[in-house]
N, C-alpha and C positions, 0 to 999 in steps of 0.2 A: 204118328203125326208130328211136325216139324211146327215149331213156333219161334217167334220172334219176341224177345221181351224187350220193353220198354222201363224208361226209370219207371219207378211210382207203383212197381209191378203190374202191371200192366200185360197184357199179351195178345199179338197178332197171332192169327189163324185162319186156314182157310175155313171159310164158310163152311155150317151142318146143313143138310135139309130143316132143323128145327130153326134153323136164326133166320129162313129166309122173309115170313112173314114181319117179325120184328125190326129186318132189313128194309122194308120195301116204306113201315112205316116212319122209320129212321130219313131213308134218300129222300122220300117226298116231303117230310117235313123239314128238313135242310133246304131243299131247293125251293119250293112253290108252295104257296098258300101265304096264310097269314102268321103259320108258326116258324117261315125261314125267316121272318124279318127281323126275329129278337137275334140274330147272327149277320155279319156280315155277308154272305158266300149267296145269299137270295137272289134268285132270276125272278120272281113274283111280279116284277114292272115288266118283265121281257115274255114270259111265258105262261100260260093258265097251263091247268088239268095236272096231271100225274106225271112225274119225272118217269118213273119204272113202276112197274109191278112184281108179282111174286114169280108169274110164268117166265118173266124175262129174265129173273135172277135165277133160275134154274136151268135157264139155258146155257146162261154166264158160268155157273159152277159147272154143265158137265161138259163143257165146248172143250176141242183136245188143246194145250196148249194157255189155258186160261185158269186165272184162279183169281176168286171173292176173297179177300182177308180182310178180315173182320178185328175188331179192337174191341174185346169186351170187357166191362163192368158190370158190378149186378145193379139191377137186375137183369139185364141184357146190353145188345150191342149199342156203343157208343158214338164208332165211328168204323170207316169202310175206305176200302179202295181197291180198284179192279185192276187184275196186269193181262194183257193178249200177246203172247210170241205174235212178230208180224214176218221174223225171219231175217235172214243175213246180221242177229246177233238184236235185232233192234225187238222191245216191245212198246205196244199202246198202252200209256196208264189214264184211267178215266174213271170216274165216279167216287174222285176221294170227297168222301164227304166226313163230315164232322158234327157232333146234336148242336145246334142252334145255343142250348145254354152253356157250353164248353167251350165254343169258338173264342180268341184272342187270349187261350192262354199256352199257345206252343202246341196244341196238339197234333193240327195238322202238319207243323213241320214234320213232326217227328213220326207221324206217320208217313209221310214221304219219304221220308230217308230210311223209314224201315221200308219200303215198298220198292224203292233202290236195291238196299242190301239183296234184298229178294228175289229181285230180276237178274242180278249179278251170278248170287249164291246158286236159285235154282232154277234159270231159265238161262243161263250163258248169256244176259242180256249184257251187250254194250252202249247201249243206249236207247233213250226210253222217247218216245213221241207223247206227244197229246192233243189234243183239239179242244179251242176255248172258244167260245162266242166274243169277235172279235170288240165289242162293245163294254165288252166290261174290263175297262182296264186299271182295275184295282184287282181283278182276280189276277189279269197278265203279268202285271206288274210284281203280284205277290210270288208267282213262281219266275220271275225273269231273276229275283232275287234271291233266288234257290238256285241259278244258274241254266236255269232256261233261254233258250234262245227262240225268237221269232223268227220261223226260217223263208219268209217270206211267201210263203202257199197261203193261199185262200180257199178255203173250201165251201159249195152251198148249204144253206140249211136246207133238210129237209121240209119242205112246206109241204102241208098237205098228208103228212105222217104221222099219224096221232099218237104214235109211241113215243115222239119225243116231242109233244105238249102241243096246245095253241096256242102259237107266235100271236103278240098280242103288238109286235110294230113289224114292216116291211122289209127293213134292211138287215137282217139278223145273216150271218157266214160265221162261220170255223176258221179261226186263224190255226197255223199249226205249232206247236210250239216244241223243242228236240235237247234234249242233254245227253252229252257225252260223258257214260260211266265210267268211273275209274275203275280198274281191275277191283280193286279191293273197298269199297264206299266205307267211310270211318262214320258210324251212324251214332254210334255209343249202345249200340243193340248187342244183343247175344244171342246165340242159336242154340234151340233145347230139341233134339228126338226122342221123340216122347213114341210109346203105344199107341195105337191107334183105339179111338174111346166113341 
């Protein structure tokens, strides 16, 4: 198995069948309810119900092409982020979340730039897309300063798709948002091939 370490020791991996339940209650309480709001990154004014569940993250880990990496501490996972080959060298990265008590102190950066190295290293990724709901623009703003670019697409929300929440106002769309990888991304990470465990 391949991981990524971070200062602090630290280490990304992809997703077990065993982290996926601990995953699911990690994402939704990052995102929605009452316990995303001691973090910044909260959709809770924009969205009710359940960001993801367990079924979805299992479809996520064995979809060809796709990998959950996961950031763990004990006693379990911390923080997450998703990559999808979309093809012609480019992936989707979506669902970096981070626990609500850890948010503002760098860790999502550095998850993002390990989830970089990642799509460079094991995906021939040159560049990474992503979709934000275009109303939060403290989250836009956070990855435009990552060197994200708004590429001017708008996409709709799904209304009416309970898999990605009850919109709780009318005007909700997906901006897109696109970074061009450098060959080699300087992360400060390291690459360990480990056994498979």
């Amino acid at each position: 198995m391949t991981r990524e370490a971070l200062p602090g020791e630290l280490y990304v991996m992809p997703a077990r069948e065993q982290d996926l339940v601990g995953l699911a209650a990690l994402i939704n309480g990052a995102y929605r309810g009452e316990t995303s709001r001691a973090g910044w990154t909260t959709e809770a004014d924009l969205l009710g119900g359940q960001r993801t569940d367990e079924e979805t993250l299992r479809a996520l880990v064995a979809a060809p092409g796709s990998v959950l990496l996961v950031l763990r501490a004990e006693p379990g996972p911390v923080a997450c982020v998703h990559l999808q080959q979309k093809g012609g060298g480019v992936c989707h990265l979506g669902m970096l979340t981070v626990s609500p008590r850890l948010q503002g102190a760098g860790l999502g950066r550095r998850l993002l730039a390990a989830a970089e190295s990642w799509a460079v290293r094991h995906m021939d990724a040159s560049a990474i897309e992503m979709t934000v709901i275009d109303v939060r623009e403290e989250l836009v703003a956070w990855y435009e300063r990552r060197g994200y670019e708004r590429t001017g697409e708008l996409r709709p929300f799904p209304y009416g798709d309970a898999r990605f929440g009850a919109p709780l106002r009318a005007d909700l769309r997906f901006a897109v948002l696109r970074r061009e990888l450098p060959p080699n991304p300087v992360t400060g990470t390291r690459l360990y091939s480990l056994p498979d465990q």
